[in-house]
C-alpha positions as semicolon CSV with decimal commas, in nm:
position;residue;x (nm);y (nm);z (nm)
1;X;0,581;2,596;0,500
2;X;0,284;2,369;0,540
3;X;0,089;2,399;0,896
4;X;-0,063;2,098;0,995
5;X;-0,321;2,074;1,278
6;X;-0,218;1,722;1,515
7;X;-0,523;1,525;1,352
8;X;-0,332;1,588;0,982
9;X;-0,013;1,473;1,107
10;X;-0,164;1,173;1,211
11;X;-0,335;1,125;0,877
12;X;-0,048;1,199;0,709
13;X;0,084;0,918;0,832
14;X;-0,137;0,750;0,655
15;X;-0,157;0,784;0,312
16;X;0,089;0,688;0,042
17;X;0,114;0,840;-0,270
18;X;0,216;0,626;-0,576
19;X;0,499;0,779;-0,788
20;X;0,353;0,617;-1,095
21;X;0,351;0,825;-1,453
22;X;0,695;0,985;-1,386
23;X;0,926;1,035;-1,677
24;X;1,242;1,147;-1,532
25;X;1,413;1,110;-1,173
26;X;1,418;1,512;-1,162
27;X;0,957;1,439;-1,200
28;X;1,000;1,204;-0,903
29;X;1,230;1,467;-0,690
30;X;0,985;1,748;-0,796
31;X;0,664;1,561;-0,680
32;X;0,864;1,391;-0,359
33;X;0,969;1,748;-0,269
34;X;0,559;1,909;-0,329
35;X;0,400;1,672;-0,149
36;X;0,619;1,510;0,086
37;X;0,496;1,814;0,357
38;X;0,136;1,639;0,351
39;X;0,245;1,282;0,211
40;X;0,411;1,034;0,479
41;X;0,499;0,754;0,200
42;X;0,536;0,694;-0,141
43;X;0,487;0,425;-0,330
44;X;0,748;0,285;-0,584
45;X;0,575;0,056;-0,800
46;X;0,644;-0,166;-1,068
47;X;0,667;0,133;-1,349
48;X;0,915;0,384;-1,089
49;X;1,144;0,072;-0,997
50;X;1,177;-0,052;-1,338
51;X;1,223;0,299;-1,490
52;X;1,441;0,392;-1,183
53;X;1,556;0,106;-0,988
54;X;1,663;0,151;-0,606
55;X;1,768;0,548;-0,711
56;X;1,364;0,639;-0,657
57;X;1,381;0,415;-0,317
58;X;1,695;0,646;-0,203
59;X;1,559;1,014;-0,324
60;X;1,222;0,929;-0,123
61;X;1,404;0,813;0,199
62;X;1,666;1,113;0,142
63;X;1,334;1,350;0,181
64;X;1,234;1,193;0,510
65;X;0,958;1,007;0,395
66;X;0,885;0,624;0,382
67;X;0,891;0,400;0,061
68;X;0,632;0,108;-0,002
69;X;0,752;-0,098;-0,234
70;X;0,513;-0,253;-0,441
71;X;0,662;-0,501;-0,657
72;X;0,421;-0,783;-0,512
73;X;0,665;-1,087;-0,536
74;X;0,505;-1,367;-0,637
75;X;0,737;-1,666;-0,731
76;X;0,910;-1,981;-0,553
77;X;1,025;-1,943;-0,135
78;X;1,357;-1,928;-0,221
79;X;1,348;-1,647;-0,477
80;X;1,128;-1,431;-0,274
81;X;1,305;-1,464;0,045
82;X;1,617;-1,316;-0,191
83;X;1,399;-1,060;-0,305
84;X;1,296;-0,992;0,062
85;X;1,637;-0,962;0,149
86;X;1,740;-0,729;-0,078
87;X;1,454;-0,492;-0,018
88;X;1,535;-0,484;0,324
89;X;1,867;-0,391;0,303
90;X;1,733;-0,126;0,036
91;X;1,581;0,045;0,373
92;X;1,205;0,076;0,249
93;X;0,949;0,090;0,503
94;X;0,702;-0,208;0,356
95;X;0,725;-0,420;0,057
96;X;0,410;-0,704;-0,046
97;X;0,374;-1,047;-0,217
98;X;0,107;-1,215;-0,348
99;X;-0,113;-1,393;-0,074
100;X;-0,186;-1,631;-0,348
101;X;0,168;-1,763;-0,361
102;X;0,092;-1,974;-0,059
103;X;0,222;-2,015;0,319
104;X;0,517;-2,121;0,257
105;X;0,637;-1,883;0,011
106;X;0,530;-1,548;0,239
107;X;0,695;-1,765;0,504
108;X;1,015;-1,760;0,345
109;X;0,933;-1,317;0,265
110;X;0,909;-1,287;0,646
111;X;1,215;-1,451;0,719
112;X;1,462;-1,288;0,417
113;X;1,327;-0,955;0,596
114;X;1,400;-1,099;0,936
115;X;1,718;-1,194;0,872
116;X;1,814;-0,873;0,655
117;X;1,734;-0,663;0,902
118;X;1,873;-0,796;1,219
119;X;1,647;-0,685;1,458
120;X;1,248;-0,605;1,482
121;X;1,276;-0,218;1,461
122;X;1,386;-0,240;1,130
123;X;1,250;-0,483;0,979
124;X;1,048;-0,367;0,691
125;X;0,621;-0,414;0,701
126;X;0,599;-0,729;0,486
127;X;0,248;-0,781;0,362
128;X;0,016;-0,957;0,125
129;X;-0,193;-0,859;-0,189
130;X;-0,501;-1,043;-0,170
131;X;-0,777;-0,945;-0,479
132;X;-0,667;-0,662;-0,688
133;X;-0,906;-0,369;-0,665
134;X;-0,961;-0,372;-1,003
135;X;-1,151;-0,707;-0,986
136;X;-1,478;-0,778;-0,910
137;X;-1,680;-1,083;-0,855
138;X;-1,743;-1,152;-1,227
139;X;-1,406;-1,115;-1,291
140;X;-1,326;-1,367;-0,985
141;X;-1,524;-1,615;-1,097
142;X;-1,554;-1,571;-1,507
143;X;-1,199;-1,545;-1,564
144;X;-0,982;-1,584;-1,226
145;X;-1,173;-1,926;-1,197
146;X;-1,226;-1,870;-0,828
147;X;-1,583;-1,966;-0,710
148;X;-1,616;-1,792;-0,400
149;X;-1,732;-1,383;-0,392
150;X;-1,450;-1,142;-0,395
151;X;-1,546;-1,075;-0,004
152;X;-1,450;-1,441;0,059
153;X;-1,170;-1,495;-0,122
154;X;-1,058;-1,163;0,049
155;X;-1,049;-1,325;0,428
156;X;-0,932;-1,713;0,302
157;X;-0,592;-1,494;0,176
158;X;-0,607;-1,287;0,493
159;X;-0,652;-1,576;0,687
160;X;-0,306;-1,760;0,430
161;X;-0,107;-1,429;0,530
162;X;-0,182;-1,425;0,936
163;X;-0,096;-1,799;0,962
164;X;0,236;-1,703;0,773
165;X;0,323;-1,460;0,997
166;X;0,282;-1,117;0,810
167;X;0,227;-0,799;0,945
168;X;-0,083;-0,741;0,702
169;X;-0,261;-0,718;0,359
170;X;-0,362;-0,517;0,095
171;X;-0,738;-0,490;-0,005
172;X;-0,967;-0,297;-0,123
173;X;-1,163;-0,106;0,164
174;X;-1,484;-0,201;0,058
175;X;-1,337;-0,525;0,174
176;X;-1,312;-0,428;0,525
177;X;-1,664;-0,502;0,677
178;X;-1,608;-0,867;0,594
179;X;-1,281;-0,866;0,795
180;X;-1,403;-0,716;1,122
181;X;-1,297;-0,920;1,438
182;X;-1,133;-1,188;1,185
183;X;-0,782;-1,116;1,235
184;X;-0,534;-1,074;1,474
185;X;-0,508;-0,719;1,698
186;X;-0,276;-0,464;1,514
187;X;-0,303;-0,650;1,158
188;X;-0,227;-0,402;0,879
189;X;-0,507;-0,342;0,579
190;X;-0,334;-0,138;0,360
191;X;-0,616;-0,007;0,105
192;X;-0,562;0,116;-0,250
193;X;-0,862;0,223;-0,490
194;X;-0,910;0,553;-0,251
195;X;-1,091;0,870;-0,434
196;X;-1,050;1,165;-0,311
197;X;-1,338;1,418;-0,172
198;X;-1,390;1,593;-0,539
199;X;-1,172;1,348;-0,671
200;X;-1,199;1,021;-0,856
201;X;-1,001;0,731;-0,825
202;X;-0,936;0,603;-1,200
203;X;-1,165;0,425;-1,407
204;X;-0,963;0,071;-1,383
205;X;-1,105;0,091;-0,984
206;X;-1,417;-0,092;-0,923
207;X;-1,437;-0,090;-0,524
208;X;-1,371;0,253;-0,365
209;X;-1,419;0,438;-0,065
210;X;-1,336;0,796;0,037
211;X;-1,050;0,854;0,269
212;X;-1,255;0,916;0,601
213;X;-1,473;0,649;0,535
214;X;-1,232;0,367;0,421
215;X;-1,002;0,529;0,811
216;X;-1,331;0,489;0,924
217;X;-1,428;0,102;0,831
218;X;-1,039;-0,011;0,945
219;X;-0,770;0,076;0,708
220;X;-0,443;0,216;0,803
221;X;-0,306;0,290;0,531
222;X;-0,431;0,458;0,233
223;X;-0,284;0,456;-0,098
224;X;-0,429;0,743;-0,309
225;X;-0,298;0,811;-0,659
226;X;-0,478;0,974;-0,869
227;X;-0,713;1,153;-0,676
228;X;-0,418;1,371;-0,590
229;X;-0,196;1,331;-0,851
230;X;-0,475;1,366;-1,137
231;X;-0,597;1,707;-0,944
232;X;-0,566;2,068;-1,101
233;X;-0,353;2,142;-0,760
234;X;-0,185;1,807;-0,595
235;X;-0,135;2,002;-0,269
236;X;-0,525;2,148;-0,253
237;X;-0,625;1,770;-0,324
238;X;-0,401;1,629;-0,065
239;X;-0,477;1,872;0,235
240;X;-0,836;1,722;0,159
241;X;-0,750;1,379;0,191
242;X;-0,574;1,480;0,501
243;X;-0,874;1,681;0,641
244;X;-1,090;1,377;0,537
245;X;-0,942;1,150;0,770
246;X;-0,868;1,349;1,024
247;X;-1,248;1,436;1,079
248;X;-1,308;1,091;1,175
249;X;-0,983;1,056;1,385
């Protein structure tokens, strides 16, 4: 049995780990089961729901742990408030859409979970992807077309997601300076692109931070892949993650 001191449970809280790479539901059980002692959410992605479907939603929440689902709906209101419907009723924990969809369709995402869920205690997290962490601002501007920098574009989709009512967004944490006293108390910034202490993040990642210092600049939630999952030992790496944050807790 994993010991953890009352600063680790706290920052296992906050990380997510993505179940991404995973071959077989009995891969997903197996790593659910390892890390789930020092792991307070995982993240089913695009590859685990499409390889899965709502099975890898139901073995997570079956092992006490809470399920971000990151399928990052991005289409007309009326689709995505179905979609936000049904992933309420599948009992995850958070689910995002694309800030860049507009008001009124992560309008229409807050209220399918509203109205799934039936009353504020469980309603699912429902929050916004601004810019991908694997962009940067040549990327932004060269291909995306978007001539602001990255930290700009960053708070005008914050900014899109608050006035629709969400509980929060996804960024990188590099992005977090920039959004310091812009946004409404107890707004979520839920951060991938985390490396771990020894650990890197993944190539694809341009704009990182280490766990303490991305708890540190405001996130509060961390989603670290690889730097645990890639590790020689998954449970060394993610006792240092945990240790990480809690030193500046």
């Amino acid at each position: 049995m994993i010991e953890l001191s009352p600063q680790e449970k706290v920052a296992r809280e906050k990380v997510c780990l993505p179940l991404d790479g995973l071959q077989t539901l009995d891969q997903v059980r197996e790593m659910v089961e390892e890390l789930s002692p020092l792991v307070g959410r995982f993240k089913v992605g695009k590859e685990s729901f499409t390889r899965f479907g709502p099975e890898a939603v139901r073995l997570v929440r079956d092992h006490g742990a809470g399920v971000f689902l990151d399928l990052k709906f991005h289409d007309i209101p009326n689709t995505v408030k179905g979609a936000a419907k049904a992933a309420t009723e599948l009992g995850v924990a958070m689910f995002n859409v694309h800030a860049s969809g507009g008001v009124a369709m992560m309008e229409a995402a807050r209220e399918g979970a509203e109205a799934a869920a039936g009353d504020k205690d469980s309603k699912p997290d429902v929050i916004a992807v601004t810019v991908l962490t694997s962009i940067d601002d040549t990327i932004l501007g060269g291909e995306c077309g978007v001539p602001r920098p990255v930290e700009e574009q960053v708070l005008h989709l914050a900014k899109l997601t608050e006035k629709a009512g969400l509980d929060g967004i996804v960024c990188s944490a590099a992005d977090l300076s920039a959004l310091a006293g812009q946004l409404r108390p107890g707004f979520l910034f839920v951060t991938p692109g985390i490396k771990g202490t020894t650990t890197p993040a993944g190539a694809d990642q341009k704009r990182v931070l280490s766990p303490g210092r991305a708890v540190s600049a405001g996130s509060s939630v961390l989603v670290v892949g690889r730097a645990i999952t890639g590790a020689p030992d998954r449970k060394a790496a993610a006792r240092e993650v945990l240790q990480d944050i809690a030193g500046v807790l």
